[in-house]
C-alpha positions in Angstrom: 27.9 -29.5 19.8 27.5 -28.5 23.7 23.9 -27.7 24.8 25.6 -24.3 25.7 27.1 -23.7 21.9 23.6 -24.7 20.4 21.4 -22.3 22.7 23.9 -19.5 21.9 23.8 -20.4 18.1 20.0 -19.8 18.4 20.3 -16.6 20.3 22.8 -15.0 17.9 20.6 -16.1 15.1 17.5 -14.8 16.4 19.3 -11.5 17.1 20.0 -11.6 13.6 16.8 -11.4 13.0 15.8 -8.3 14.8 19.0 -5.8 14.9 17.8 -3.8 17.2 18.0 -6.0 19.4 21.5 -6.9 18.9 22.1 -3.2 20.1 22.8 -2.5 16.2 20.1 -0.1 15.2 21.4 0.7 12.4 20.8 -2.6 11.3 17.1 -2.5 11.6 17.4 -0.4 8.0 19.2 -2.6 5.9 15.9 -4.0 5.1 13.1 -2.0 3.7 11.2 -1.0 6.7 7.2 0.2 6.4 5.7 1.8 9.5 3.1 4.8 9.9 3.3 7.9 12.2 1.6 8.0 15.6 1.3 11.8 16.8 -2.0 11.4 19.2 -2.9 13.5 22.0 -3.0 10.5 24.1 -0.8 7.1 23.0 -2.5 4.3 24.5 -1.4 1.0 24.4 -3.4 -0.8 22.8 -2.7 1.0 19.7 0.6 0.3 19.5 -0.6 -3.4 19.4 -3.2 -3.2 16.9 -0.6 -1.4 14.9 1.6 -4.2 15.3 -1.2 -6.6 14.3 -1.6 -4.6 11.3 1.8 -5.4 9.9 3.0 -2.0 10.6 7.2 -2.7 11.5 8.2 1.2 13.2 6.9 4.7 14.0 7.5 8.3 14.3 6.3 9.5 17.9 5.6 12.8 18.2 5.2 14.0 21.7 3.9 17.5 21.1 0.6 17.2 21.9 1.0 15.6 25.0 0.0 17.2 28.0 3.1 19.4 29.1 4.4 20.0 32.7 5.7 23.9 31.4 5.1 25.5 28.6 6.7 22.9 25.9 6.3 19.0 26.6 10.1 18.1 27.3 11.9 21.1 26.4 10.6 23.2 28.6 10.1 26.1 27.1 10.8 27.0 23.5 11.9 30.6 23.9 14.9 29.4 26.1 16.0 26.0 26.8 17.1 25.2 30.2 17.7 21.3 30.4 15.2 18.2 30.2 11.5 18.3 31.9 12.0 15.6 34.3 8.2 14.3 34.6 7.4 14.3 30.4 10.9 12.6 30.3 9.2 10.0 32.1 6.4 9.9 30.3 8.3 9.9 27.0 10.1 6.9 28.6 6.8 5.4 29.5 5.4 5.7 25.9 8.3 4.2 24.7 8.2 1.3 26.6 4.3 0.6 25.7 5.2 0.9 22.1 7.9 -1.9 22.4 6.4 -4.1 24.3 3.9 -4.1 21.5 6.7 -4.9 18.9 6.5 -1.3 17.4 10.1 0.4 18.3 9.9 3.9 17.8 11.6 7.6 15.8 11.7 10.3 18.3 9.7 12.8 16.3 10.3 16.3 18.0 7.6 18.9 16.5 9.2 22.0 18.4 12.8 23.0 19.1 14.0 25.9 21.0 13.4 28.5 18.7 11.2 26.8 16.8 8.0 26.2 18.3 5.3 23.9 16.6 2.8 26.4 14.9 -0.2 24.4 16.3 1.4 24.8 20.0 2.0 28.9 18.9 -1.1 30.5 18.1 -1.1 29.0 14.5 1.8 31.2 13.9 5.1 30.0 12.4 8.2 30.4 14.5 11.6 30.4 12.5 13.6 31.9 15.0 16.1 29.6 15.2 16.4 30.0 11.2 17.8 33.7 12.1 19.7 33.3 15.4 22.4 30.7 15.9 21.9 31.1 19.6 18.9 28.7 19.5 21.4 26.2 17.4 23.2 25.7 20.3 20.1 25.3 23.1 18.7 22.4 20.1 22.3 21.0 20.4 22.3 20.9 23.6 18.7 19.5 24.4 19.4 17.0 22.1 23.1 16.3 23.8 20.7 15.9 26.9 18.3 13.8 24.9 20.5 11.5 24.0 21.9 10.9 26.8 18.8 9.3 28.3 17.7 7.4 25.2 20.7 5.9 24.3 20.4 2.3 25.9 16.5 2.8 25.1 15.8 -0.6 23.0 12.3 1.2 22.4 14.1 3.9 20.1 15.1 3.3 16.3 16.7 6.3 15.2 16.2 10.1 16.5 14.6 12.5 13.8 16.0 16.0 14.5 12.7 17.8 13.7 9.9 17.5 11.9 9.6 19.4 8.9 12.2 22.4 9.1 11.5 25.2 7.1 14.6 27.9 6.9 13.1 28.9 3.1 10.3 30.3 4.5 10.1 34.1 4.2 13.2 34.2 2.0 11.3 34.3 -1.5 12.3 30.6 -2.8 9.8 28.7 -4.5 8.5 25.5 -2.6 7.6 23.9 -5.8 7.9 25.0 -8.9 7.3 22.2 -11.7 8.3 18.0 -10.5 11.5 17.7 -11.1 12.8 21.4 -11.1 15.6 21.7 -8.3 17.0 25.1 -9.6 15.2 27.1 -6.5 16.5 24.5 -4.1 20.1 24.8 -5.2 19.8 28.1 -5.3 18.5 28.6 -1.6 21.3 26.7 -0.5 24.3 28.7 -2.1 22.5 32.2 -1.1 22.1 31.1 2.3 25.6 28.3 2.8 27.1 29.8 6.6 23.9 32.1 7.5 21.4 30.5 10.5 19.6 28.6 7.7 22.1 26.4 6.5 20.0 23.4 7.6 23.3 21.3 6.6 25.6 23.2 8.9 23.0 22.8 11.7 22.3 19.5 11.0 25.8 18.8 11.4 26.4 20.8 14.6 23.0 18.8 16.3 24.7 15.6 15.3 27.7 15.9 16.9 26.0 16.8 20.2 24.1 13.5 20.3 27.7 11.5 18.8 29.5 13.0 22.2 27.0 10.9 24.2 25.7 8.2 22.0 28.1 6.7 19.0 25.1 4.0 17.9 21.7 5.8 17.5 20.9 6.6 13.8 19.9 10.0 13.2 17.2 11.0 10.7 17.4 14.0 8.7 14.1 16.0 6.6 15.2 18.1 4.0 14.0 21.5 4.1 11.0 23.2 2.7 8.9 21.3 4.9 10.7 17.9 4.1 10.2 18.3 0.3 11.4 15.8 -1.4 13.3 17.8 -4.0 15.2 20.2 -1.7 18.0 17.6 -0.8 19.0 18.5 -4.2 20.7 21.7 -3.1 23.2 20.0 -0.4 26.7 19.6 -2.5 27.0 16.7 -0.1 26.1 14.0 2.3 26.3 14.8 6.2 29.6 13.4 7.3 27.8 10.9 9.9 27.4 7.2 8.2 24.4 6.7 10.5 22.0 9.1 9.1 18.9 8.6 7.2 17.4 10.8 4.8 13.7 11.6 5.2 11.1 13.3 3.0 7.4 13.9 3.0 4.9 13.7 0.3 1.5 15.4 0.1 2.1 16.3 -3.2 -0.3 18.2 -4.8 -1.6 19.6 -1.5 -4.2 21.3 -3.4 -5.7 17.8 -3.6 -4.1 16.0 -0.5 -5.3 18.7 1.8 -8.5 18.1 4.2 -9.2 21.9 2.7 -10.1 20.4 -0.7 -13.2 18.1 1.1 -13.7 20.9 3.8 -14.4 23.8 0.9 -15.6 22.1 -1.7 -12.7 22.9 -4.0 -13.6 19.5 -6.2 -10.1 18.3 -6.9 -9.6 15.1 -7.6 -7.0 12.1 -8.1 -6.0 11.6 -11.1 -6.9 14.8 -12.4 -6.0 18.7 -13.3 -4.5 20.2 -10.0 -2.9 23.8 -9.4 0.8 23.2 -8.4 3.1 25.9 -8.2 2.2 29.0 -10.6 0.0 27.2 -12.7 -2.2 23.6 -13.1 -0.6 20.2 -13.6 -1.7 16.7 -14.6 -1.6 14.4 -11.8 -1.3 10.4 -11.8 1.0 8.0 -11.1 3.9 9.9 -14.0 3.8 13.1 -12.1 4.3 11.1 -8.8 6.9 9.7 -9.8 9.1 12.8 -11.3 7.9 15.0 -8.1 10.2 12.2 -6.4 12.9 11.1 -8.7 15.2 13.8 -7.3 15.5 12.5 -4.2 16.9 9.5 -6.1 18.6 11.4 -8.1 20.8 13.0 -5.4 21.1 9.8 -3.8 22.6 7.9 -6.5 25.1 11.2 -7.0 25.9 10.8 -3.5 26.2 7.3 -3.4 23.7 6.9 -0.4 21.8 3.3 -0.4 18.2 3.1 -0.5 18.4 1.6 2.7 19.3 5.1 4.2 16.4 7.2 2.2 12.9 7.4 4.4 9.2 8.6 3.2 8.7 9.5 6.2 5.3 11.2 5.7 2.6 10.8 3.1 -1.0 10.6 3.0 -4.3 12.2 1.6 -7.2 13.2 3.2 -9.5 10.3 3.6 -12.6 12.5 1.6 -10.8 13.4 -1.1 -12.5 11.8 -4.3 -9.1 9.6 -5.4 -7.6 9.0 -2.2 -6.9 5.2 -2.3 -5.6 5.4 -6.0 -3.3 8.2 -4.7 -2.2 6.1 -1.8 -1.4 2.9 -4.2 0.4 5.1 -6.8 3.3 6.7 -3.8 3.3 3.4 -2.5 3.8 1.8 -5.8 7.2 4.5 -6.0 8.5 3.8 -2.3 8.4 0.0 -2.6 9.8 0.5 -6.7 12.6 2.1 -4.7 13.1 0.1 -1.8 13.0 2.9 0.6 11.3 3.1 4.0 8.2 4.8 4.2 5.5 5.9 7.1 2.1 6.8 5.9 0.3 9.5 8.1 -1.5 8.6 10.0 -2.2 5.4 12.5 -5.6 6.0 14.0 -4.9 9.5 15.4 -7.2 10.4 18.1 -7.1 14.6 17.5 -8.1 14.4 13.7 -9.7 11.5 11.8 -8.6 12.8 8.2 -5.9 10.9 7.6 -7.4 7.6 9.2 -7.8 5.2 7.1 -9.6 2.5 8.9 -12.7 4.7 8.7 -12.5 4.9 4.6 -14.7 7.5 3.0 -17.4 8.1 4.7 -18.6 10.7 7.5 -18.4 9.0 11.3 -21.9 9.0 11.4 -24.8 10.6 14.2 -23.9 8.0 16.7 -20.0 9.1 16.7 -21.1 12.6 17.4 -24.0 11.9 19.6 -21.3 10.1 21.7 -19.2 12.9 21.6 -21.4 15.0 22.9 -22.7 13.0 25.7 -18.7 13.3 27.1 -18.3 9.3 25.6 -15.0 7.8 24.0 -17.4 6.7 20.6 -16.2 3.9 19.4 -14.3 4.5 15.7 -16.7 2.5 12.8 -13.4 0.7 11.1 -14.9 -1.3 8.4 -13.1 -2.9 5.4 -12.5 0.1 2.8 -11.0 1.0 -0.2 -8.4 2.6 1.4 -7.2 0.5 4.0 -7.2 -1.7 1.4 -4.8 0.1 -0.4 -2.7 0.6 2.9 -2.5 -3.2 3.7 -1.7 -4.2 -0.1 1.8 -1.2 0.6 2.5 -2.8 3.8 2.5 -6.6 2.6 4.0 -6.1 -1.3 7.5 -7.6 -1.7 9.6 -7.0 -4.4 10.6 -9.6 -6.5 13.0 -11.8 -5.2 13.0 -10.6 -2.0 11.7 -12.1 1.4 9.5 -10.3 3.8 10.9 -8.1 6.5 10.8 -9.8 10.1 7.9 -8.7 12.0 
């Protein structure tokens, strides 16, 4: 064989390897993929690395938090889109290229849309506007047309996740959860509401085939609705008509115990144990984990979507939380049962440590807050723990029979 013929042998192999960089993204999910999300105020390099050193294969970047030339970073302005911000494009563009350079290619994770403005960026106030107006449909079609457009050729960029956490039940009187496993509110929603603003199908559909007239390739990622909830797929009759799409749910499921408000007031729940969910109290361990998320499956199967196209895109529990790292091994245990993709939240976010792992159990200490106060970046006490623990064991488990992921 010619020199030539061998080197380009190699090449095509190694590409095999790594889809993405083949240019076939969608290749990247064949294979069980297991990343974390990285929604800091400020994303540093350096983080990116030592989340590649940590085994961790992909993110969701958020860009919400970052310091925005108008009102909202990118979009301008949530109460009326008017095209791309130029310099935060940059700076998206920027992140992106620091992530991949560290090996971590990315999920643009959009918080806000037009219309929809992130609560935390609005007053703590919930904005479903675009849940009641198809006007803002077509400004989030268009931003993402524009989007798109720019990120197409991006090697940096995985997949595009239309928004984080839609919620077009809220207000309307359907249950978020009523017992694991009970789908009837979520079916119901749908039917009621099939043609109205919060058809998060219909828009779904609509958003995708802005991004398809400028980009054919990129894989799109879809959360349900309620929030992400893993049960509310149930209520679409069908799959979206794109074969590039992925299906993403979140899990903080019972919230009651997941929630940084059960340390913060005292409320004593703990993992396994008795937890209020829905109207009443339930049972939680690993059984209750699992049919809070057989649904998802469920609809899968009936739809005849892989597991390769289903993401957790979220989980987590606040570090404090008496049972954390058992809860953390027990939805892991599920995902990886599954074969699915999965994120936990959160990768050493700088804004809130309550979902940083690293740190374990403990408080930060009088020297992290002494440095605070004197206007120093404290260095973060990461230590071995429980709970990374628990996090690295996720990340590294293989099924049987099958061969680790490429790095």
């Amino acid at each position: 064989m010619k020199i030539a013929a061998k080197a380009g042998l190699v090449l095509a192999l190694f590409l095999a390897s790594f889809p993405a960089l083949a240019g076939d993204t969608i290749g990247f999910w064949d294979t069980q993929r297991k990343g974390s999300n990285f929604f800091s105020v400020k994303p540093l390099a350096e983080r990116f690395a030592e989340a590649h050193a940590a085994g961790i294969q992909w993110g969701r970047l958020a860009y919400d938090k970052w310091d925005a030339t108008e009102r909202d970073f990118l979009i301008g302005d949530a109460d009326h889109y008017d095209g791309l911000v130029q310099p935060d494009l940059a700076r998206l563009k920027q992140v992106l290229g620091m992530a991949y350079d560290s090996g971590v290619d990315m999920v643009i994770t959009p918080l806000s849309l037009p219309g929809m403005r992130w609560s935390q960026n609005n007053g703590d106030k919930f904005d479903g506007r675009i849940w009641e107006d198809k006007a803002y449909w077509q400004q989030a079609a268009d931003f993402w047309r524009d989007l798109a457009a720019e990120l197409k050729d991006n090697p940096g960029v995985l997949a595009y996740n239309i928004v984080n956490e839609p919620a077009p039940e809220r207000g309307t009187g359907s249950a978020e959860n009523t017992a694991p496993g009970d789908v009837s509110s979520h079916i119901a929603f749908v039917e009621d509401n099939k043609g109205t603003a919060r058809d998060l199908p219909a828009f779904y559909e609509m958003v995708i085939a802005a991004i398809r007239s400028v980009d054919p390739d990129t894989p799109i990622m879809v959360d349900a609705g309620w929030y992400a909830n893993a049960g509310a797929f149930s209520g679409w009759p069908d799959a979206l008509s794109d074969d590039k799409v992925l299906y993403a749910f979140h899990m903080y499921e019972p919230y009651n115990f997941t929630a940084g408000k059960n340390f913060r007031d005292k409320l004593g729940y703990v993992y396994p144990g008795t937890v209020p969910f829905g109207t009443g109290e339930m049972a939680w361990n690993a059984s209750t984990i699992n049919a809070f998320l057989q649904p998802v499956y469920d609809w899968a199967d009936k739809q005849a979507i892989p597991a390769n196209r289903i993401v957790a895109a979220e989980f987590g529990c606040m570090r404090r939380n008496e049972g954390c790292a058992d809860y953390l091994t027990d939805v892991m245990a599920n995902l990886n049962a599954h074969d699915i993709h999965w994120a936990f939240y959160s990768f050493r976010e700088d804004e809130y440590d309550g979902f940083d792992y690293e740190l374990g159990s403990d408080a930060l200490g009088w020297k992290y807050w002494e440095a605070v106060e004197k206007g120093q970046t404290p260095v973060m006490p990461y230590k071995p723990n429980p709970l990374w623990d628990a996090i690295q064991a996720g990340l590294h488990e293989q099924g049987a029979d099958k061969p680790a992921a490429p790095q």
